[in-house]
N, C-alpha and C positions, 0 to 999 in steps of 0.2 A: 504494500500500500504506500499510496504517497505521501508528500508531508504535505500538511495545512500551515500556511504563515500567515496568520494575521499582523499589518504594518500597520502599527497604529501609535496613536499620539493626541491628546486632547488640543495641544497645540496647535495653533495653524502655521504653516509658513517652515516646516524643520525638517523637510524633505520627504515626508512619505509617498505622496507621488512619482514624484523625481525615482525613489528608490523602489519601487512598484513597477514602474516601466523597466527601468533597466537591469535589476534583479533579475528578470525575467527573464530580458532578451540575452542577459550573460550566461544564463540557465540554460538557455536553450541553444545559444552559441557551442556549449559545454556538450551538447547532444542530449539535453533535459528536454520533455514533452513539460510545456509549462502551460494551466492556464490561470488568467489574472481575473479577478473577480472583482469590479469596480462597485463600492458601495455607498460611493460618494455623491449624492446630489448634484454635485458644481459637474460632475462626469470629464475631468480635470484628464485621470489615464484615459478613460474612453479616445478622449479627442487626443490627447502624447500618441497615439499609437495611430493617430491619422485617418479615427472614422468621426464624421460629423456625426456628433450627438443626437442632434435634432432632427435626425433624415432615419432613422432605425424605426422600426415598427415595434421589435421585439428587447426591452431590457430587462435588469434584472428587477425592477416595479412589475413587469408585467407575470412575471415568474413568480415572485413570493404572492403576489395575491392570485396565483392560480390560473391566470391568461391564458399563459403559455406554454410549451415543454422545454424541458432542460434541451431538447434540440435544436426547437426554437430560434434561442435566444443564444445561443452558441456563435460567435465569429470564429472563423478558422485562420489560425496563419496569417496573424496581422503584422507583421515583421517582414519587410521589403528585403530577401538576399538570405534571411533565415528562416529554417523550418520549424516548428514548434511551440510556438506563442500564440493561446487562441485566448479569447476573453466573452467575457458577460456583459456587456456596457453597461454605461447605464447614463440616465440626466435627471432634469428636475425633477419630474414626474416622482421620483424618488423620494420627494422630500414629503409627503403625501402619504406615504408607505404605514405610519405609523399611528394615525389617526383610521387607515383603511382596517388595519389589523388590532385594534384595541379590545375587541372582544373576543380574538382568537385563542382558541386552546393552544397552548404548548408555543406562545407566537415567539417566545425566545427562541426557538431549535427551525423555523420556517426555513432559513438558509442550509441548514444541514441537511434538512429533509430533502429539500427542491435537489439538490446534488447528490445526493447518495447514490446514484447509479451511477454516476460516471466517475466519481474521485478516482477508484483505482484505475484510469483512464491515463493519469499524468503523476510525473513524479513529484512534483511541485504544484502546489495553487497558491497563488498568491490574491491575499484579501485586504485591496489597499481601503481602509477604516475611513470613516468622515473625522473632523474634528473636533468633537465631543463624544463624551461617553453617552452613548443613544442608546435607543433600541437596535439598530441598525450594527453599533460595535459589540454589542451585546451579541447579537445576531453570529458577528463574526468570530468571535471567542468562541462562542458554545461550538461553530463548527472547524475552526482550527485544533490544531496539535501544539504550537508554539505559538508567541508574541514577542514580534522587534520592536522594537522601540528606534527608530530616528530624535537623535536629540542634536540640534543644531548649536555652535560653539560660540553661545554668546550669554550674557550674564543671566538669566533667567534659567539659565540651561536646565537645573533640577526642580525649579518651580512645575508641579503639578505630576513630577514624575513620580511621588509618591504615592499621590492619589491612584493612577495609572495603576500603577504595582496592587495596590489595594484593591481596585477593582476587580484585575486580574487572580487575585488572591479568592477576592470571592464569588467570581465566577468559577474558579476549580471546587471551590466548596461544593456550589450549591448547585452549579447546573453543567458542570465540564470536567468532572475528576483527572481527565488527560492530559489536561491544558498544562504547558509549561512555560517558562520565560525564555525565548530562543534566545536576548539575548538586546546588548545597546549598540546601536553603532550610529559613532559620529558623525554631522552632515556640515559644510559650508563651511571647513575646516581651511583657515589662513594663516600661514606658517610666518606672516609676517607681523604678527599680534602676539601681544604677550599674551592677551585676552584667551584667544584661543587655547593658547596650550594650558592658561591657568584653570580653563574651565574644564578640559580633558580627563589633569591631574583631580578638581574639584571634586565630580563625577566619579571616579573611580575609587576616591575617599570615602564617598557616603554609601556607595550601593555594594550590593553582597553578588548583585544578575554580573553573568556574563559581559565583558566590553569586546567587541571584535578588533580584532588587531586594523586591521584596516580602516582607515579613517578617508572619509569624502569630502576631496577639496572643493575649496568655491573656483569655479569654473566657468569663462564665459562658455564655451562649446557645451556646454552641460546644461545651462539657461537657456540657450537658444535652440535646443533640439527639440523640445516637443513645440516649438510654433512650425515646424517644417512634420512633424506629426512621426519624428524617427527616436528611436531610442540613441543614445550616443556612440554606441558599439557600431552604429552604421551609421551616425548622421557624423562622426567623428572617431575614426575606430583607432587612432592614433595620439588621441587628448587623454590628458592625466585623469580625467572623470571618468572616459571609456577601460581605461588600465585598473581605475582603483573597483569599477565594479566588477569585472573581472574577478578582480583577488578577493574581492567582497562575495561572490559568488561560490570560489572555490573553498572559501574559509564555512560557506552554511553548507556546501555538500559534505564537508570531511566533519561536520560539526553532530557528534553523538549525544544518544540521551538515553538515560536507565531506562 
């Protein structure tokens, strides 16, 4: 079976989309069958990966409320030059999702149910989170196996991360016993800041989760790839962004758990 990654962060702005796209497409670079699972309103990966949002019939709104089928709503091979990157899209209509389902049974596990026939399909899914703790990330815990965390290198860095953790805590209690912490790894890291490195060493002070050795610099080619709708592994396959996901990639495929 594959692994479930929920990318999530209450945060806005500390890279989890950015790391949702290209995760991916490093995954799949790798020879991973990945698919990416957008659960985000703004439909931010939807569109990084170069499908208009608002032209799709089928998202992942039309899925959890029962629309559609998980075939659906399926993109295949949304990676220009790579094989293996399919996704769920998704847009507004999303944001709507939780007022539709308020009286539903069991409506925390809707996302695990809707996908249970195809997980073992891919080695990887990746579940990039909105930013807040919703129903929606709720959603995405109960059907992941780990949680990243992207935390961006700047003074706030561990503001809300302990919430986070505590969420996560009690989502394995009470509705995901499997769920575990994959793990932090840094985003929009500027080696020319004392800032940065002070918040690195901060970070690693206060928490007990995993830090990935790899750290994600701030990058013009890494900003500018999802307005051409490419992950940077193809819109830049040569940029320090495209290299650090890369090794960001190879560090969660070697990356064990009891």
């Amino acid at each position: 079976m594959g692994r479930i990654i929920a990318i999530a962060n209450q945060k806005g702005g500390v890279g989890k989309t950015t790391t949702s796209i290209n995760l991916a497409s490093a995954l799949a670079e790798k020879g991973k069958k990945v698919l990416v699972i957008d659960t985000d309103p703004q439909g931010n990966t939807t569109s990084g990966f170069g499908i208009d949002k608002n032209e799709i019939d089928h998202t992942i709104y039309e899925l959890m409320i029962g629309e559609c089928s998980i075939d659906e709503v399926i993109t295949k091979n949304v990676v220009k030059g790579i094989d293996g990157v399919d996704i769920i899209p998704s847009n507004v209509n999303l944001a709507a999702v939780e007022i539709e389902l308020i009286d539903s049974d069991n409506k925390e596990y809707i996302l695990r149910e809707a996908i249970s026939s195809i997980r073992d399909d891919y080695d990887f899914i990746i579940i990039d989170c909105p930013p807040s703790l919703s129903m929606l990330t709720v959603n995405a815990m109960t059907t992941a196996n780990t949680v990243l965390v992207p935390i961006q290198c700047e003074y706030y860095a561990l503001e809300g991360l302990s919430q986070l953790v505590h969420t996560v805590n009690l989502v394995k209690d009470r509705l995901n016993p499997e769920l575990d912490m994959e793990g932090v790894v840094f985003t929009m890291f500027d080696s020319r800041t004392n800032l940065s490195l002070q918040v690195v060493e901060n970070v690693k002070e206060h928490i007990q989760e995993n830090v990935y050795k790899t750290i994600i610099p701030r990058n013009i080619r890494l900003a500018e790839a999802p307005s051409y709708g490419l992950p940077i592994n193809v819109y830049e396959p040569k940029s320090a962004g495209a290299e650090a996901y890369r090794l960001l990639a190879n560090e969660v495929i070697d990356r064990k758990f009891d």
